[in-house]
N, C-alpha and C positions, 0 to 999 in steps of 0.2 A: 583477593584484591577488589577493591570496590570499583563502581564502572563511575568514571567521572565524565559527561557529556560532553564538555570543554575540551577533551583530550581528540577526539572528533575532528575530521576535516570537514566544515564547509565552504560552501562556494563562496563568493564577493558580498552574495545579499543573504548570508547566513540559514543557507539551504544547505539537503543533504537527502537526495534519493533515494527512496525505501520502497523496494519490490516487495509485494506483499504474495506469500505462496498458502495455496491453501494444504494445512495440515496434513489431512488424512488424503485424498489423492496424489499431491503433489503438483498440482496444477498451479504454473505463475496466474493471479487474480488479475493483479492493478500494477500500476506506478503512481509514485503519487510522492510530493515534494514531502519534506518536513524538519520544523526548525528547532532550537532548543526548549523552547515551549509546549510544542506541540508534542517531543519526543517525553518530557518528563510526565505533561498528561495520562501520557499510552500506559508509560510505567507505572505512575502513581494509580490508575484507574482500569486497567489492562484493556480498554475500550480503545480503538487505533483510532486517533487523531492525525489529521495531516496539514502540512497549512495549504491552506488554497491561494495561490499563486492571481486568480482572477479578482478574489473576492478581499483579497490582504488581509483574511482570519482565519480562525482557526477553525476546522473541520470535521468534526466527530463523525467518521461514516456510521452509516445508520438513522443518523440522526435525525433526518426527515423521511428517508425510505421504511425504514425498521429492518435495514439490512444489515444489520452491524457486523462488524468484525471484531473477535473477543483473540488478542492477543496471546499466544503457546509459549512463544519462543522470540526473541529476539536479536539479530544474527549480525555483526561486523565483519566488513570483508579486511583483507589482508593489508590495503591503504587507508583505512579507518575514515573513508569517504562515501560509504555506499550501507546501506543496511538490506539485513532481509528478516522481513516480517513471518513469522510463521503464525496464522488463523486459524479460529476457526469462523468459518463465515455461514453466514444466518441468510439464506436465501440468493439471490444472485451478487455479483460482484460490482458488474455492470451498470452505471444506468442507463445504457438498454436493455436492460432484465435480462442482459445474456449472461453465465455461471462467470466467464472472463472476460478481461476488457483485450484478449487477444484472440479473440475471433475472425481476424481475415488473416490470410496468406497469400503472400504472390507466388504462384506458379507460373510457369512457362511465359511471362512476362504479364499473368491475370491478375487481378486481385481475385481471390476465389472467396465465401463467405463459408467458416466453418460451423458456423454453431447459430443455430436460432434462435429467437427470445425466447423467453421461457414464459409458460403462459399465455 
């Protein structure tokens, strides 16, 4: 069956959340919005595109870091509203040059920091 992007749930301003994991660890990387534009890029070019939500464009990670992320796998959940990106990713995740963008944890009511920049 061909994957039709239309067939996709998104939200009111034509978004659609895409957790990006990295491949070979399995480690969640990022979140990061993305629209149907930004999704058919990823596919057409397997370079993850997101739209950026601050900047109202579209967003080639990597693209000013040289951190890219070269798209494996690309994942629909069961309400056809959420994606999962499987990576591989070229340096940190982060731009705080930490490997993930989920670095803190709250414990015992703390934020505690898990992971340091890299670098």
């Amino acid at each position: 069956m061909a994957f039709d992007p239309a067939t996709l749930t998104y939200d009111a301003n034509g978004l659609i959340p895409c957790i990006t994991q990295d491949e070979r660890t399995g480690d969640v990387l990022m979140f990061a919005w993305m629209n149907a534009e930004s999704l058919a890029v990823t596919l057409d070019t397997a370079r993850m595109t997101y739209w950026s939500r601050s900047r109202q464009a579209l967003w080639v990670k990597g693209e000013t870091s040289g951190h890219v992320q070269k798209l494996r796998d690309l994942r629909l959940d069961c309400d056809r509203d959420c994606l999962l990106a499987l990576v591989w990713q070229d340096g940190p995740a982060c731009h705080t040059h930490r490997q993930t963008c989920f670095y803190t944890a709250i414990r015992d009511g703390a934020e505690v920091e898990l992971i340091k920049p890299l670098g």
